[in-house]
ROSE-4610 file (N, C-alpha, C; in Angstrom, 1 decimal, always signed):
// ROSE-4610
residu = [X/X/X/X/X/X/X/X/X/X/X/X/X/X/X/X/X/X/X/X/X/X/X/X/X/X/X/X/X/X/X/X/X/X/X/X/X/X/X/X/X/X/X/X/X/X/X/X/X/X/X/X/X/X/X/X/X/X/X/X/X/X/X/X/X/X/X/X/X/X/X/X/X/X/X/X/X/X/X/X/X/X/X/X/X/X/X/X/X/X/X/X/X/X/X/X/X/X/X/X/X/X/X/X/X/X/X/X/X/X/X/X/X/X/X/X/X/X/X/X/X/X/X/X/X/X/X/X/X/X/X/X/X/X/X/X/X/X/X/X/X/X/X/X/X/X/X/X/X/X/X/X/X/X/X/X/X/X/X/X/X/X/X/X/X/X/X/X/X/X/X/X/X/X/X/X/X/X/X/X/X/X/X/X/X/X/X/X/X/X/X/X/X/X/X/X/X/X/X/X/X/X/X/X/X/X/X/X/X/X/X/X/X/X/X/X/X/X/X/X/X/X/X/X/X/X/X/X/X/X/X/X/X/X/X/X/X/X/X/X/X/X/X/X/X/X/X/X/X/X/X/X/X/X/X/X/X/X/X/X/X/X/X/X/X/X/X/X/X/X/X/X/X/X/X/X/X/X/X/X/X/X/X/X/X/X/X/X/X/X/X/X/X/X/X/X/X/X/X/X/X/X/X/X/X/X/X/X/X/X/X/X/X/X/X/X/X/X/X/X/X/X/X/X/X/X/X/X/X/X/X/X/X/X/X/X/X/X/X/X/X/X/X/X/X/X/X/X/X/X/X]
num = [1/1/1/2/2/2/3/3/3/4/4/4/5/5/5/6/6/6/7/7/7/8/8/8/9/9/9/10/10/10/11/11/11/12/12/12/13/13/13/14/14/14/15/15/15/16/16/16/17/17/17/18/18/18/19/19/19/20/20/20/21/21/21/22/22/22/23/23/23/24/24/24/25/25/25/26/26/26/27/27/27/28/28/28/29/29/29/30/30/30/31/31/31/32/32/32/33/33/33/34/34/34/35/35/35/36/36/36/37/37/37/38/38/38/39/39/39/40/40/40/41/41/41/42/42/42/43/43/43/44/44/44/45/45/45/46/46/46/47/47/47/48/48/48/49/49/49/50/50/50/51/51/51/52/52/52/53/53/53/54/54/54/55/55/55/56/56/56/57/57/57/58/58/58/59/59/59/60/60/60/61/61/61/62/62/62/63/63/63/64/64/64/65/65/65/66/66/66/67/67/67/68/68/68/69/69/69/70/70/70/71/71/71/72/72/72/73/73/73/74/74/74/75/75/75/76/76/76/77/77/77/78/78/78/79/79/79/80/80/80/81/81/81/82/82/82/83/83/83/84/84/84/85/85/85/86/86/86/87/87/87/88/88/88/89/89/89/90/90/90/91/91/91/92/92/92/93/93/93/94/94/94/95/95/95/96/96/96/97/97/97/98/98/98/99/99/99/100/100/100/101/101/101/102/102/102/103/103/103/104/104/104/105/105/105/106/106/106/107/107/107/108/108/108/109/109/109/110/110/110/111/111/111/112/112/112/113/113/113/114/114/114/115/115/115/116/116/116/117/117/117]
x = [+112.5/+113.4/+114.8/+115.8/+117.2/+118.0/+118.8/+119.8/+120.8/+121.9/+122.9/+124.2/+125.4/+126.4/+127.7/+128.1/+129.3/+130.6/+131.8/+132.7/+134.2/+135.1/+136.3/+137.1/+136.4/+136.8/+138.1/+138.5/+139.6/+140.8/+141.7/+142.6/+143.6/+144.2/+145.4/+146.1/+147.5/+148.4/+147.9/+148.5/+148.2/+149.2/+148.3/+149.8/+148.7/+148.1/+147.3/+146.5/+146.2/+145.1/+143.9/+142.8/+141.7/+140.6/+139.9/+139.0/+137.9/+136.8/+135.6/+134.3/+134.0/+132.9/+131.8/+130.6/+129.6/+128.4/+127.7/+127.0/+125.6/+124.5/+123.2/+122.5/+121.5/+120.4/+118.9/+118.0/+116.4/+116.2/+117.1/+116.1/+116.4/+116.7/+116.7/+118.1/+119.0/+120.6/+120.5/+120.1/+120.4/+119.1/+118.5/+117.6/+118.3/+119.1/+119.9/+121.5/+120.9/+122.2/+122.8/+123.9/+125.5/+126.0/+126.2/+126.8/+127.5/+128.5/+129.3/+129.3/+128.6/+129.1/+129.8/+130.1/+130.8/+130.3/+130.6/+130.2/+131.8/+131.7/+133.2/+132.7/+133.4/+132.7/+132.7/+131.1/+130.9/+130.3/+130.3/+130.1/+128.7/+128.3/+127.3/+127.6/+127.1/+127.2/+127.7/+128.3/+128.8/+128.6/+128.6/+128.6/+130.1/+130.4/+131.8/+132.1/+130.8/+131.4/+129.9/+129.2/+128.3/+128.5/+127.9/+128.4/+126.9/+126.2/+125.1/+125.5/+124.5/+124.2/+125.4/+125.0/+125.5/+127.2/+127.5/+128.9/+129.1/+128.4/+128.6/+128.9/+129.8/+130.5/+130.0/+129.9/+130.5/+131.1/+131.7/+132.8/+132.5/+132.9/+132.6/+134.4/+134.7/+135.8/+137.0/+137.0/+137.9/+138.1/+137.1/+137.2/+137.9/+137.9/+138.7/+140.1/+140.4/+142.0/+142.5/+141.3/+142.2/+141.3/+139.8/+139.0/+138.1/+138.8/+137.8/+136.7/+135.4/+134.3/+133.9/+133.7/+133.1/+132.0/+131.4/+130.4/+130.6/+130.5/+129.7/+129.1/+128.3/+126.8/+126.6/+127.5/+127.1/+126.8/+127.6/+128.2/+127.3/+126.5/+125.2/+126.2/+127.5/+128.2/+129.2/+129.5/+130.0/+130.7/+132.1/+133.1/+133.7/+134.8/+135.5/+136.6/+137.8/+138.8/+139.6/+140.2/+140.4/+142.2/+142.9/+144.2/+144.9/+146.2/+146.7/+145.7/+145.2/+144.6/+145.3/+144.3/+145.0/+143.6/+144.5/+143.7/+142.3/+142.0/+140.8/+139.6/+140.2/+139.0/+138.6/+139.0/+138.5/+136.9/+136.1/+134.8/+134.4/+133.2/+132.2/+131.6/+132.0/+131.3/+130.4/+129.2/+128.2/+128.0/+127.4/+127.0/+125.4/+124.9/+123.6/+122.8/+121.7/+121.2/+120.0/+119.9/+118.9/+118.6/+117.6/+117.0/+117.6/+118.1/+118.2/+119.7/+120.7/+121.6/+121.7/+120.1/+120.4/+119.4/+118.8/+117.7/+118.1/+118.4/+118.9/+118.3/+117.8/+116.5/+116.6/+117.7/+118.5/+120.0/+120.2/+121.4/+121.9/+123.7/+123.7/+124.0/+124.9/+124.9/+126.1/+127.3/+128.3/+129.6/+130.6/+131.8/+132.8/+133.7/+134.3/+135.9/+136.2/+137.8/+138.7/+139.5/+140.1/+141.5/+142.0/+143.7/+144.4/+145.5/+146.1/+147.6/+148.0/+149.8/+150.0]
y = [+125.4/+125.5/+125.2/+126.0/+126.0/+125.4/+124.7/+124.3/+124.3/+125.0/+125.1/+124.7/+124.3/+123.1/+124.1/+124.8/+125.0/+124.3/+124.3/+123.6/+124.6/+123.9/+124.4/+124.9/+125.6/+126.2/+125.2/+125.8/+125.2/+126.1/+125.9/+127.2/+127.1/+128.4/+128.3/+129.8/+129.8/+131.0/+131.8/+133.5/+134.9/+134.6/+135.1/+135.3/+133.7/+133.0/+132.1/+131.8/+131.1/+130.8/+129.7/+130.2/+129.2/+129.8/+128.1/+128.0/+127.7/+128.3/+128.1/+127.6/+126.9/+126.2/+126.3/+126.6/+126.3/+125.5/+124.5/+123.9/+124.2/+124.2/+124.5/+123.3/+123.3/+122.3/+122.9/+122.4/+122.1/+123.9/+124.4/+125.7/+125.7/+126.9/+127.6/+128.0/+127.8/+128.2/+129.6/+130.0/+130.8/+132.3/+131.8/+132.9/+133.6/+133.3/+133.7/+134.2/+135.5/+136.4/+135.1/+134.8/+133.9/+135.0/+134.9/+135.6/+134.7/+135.7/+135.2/+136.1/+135.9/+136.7/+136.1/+136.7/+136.3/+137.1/+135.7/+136.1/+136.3/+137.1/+136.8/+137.1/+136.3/+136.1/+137.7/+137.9/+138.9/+139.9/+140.0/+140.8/+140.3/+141.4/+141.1/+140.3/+139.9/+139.1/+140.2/+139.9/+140.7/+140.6/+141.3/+140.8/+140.6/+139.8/+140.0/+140.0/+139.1/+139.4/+138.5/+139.2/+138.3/+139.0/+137.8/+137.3/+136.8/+137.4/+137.2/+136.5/+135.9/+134.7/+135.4/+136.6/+137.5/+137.1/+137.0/+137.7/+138.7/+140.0/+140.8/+140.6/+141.4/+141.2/+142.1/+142.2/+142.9/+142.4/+143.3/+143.2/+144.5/+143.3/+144.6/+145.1/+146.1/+146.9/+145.7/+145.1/+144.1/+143.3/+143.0/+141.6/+141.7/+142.8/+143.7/+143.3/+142.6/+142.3/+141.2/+140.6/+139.2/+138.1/+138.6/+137.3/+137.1/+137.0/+136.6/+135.8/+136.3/+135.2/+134.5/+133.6/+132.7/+132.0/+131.4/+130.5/+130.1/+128.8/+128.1/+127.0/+127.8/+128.0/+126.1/+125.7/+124.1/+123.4/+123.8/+123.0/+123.4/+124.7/+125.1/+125.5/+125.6/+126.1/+127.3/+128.2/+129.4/+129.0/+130.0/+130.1/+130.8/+131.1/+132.1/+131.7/+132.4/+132.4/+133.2/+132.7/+134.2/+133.7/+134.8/+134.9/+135.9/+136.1/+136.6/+136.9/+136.0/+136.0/+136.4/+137.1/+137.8/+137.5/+137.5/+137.0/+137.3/+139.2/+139.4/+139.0/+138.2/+137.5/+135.9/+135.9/+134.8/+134.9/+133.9/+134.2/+132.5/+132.4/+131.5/+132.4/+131.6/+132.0/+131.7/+132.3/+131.5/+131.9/+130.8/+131.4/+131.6/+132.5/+133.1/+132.8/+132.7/+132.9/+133.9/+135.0/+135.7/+135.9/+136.9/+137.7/+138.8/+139.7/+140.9/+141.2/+142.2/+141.9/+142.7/+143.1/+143.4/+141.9/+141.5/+140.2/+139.0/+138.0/+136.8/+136.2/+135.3/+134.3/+133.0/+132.4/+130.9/+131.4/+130.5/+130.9/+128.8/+129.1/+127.4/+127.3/+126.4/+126.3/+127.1/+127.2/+127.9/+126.8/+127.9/+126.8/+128.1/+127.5/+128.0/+128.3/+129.3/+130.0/+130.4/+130.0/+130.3/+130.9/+132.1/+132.7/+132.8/+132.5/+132.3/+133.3/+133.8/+134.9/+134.5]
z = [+169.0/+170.1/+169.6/+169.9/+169.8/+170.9/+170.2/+171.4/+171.2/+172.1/+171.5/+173.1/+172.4/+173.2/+172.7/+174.0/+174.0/+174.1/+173.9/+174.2/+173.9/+174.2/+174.0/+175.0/+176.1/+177.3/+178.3/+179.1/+179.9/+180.4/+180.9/+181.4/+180.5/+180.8/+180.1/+180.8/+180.4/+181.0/+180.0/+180.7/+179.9/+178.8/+177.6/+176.4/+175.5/+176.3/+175.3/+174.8/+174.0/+172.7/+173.3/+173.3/+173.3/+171.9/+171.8/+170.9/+171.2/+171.4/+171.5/+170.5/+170.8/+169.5/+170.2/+169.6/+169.6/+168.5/+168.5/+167.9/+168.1/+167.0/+167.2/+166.5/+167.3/+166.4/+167.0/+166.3/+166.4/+165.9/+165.2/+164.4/+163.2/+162.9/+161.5/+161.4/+161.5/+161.9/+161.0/+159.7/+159.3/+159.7/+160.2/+160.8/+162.0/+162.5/+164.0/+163.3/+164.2/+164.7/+166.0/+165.8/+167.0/+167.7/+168.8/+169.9/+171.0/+170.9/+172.5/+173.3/+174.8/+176.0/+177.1/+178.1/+179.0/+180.5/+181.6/+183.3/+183.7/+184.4/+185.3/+186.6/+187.6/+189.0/+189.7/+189.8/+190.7/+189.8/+188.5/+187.2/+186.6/+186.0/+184.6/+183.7/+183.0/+181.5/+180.9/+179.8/+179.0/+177.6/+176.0/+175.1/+174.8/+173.9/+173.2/+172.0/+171.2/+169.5/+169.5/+168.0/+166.9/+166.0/+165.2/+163.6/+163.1/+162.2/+161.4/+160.8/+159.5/+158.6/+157.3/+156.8/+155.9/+156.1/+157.5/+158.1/+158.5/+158.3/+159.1/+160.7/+161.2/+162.6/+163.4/+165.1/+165.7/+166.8/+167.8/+168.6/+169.9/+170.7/+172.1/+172.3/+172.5/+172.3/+172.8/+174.0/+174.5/+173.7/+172.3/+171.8/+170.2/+170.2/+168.7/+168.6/+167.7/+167.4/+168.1/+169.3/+170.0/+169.7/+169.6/+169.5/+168.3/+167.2/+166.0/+165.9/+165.5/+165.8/+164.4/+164.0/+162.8/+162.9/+161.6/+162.1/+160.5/+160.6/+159.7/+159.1/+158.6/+158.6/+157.8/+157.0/+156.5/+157.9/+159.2/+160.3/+161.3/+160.8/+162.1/+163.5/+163.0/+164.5/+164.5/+165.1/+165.5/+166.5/+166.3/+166.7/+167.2/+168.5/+168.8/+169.3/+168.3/+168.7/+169.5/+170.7/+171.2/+171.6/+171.4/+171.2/+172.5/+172.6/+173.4/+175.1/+175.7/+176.9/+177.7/+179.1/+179.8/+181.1/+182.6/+183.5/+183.3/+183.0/+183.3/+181.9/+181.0/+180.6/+181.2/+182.1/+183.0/+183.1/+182.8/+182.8/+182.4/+182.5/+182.1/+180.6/+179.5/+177.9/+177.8/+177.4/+176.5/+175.3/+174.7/+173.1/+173.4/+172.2/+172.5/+170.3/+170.4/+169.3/+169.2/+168.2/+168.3/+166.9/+167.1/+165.5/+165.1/+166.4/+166.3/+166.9/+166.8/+167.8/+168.7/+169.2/+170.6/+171.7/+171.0/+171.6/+171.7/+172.4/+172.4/+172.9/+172.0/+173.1/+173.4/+172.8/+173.2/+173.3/+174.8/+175.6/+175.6/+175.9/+175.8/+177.8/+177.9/+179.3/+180.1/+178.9/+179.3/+179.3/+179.1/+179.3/+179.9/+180.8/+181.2/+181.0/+181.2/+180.7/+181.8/+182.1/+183.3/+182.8/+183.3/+182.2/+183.6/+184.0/+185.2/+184.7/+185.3/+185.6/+185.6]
């Protein structure tokens, strides 16, 4: 069983920088594909960026160029930096761990992003 503890979330104006962390314990950290997705009130979940053991990336088109994802792997924790914010990424984040990157089978509790005009 995986557990994983987001943090970093909080508001901030459009035009700003937040950092997202996530930490994992009780697996195999390097067997899991790291993901971040996102809720925004009234919406689906969304994906936004994973990052395999290797490093290989990807990125959901919104997340290309403003929110770089990392992890590492000594620290068992993944990262997302996201840059130039803009209201409509207002959402609740979660980080996700899987095998595959379309399958995620440990989700954390979420942390929340609020981007205000």
């Amino acid at each position: 069983q995986v557990q994983l503890v987001e943090s970093g979330g909080g508001s901030v104006q459009a035009g700003g920088s937040l950092r997202l962390s996530c930490a994992a314990s009780g697996g195999t950290f390097r067997s899991y594909i790291m993901a971040w997705f996102r809720q925004a009130p009234g919406k689906e979940r969304e994906f936004v960026a994973a990052v395999a053991w290797s490093g290989v990336k990807k990125y959901a088109e919104s997340a290309k160029g403003r929110f770089p994802i990392s992890r590492e792997n000594a620290k068992n924790t993944v990262n997302l930096q996201m840059d130039n914010l803009n209201p409509e990424d207002t959402a609740v984040y979660y980080c996700a761990a899987g095998q595959d990157w379309q399958t995620y089978t440990y989700w954390g509790q979420g942390t929340q992003v609020t981007v205000s005009s």
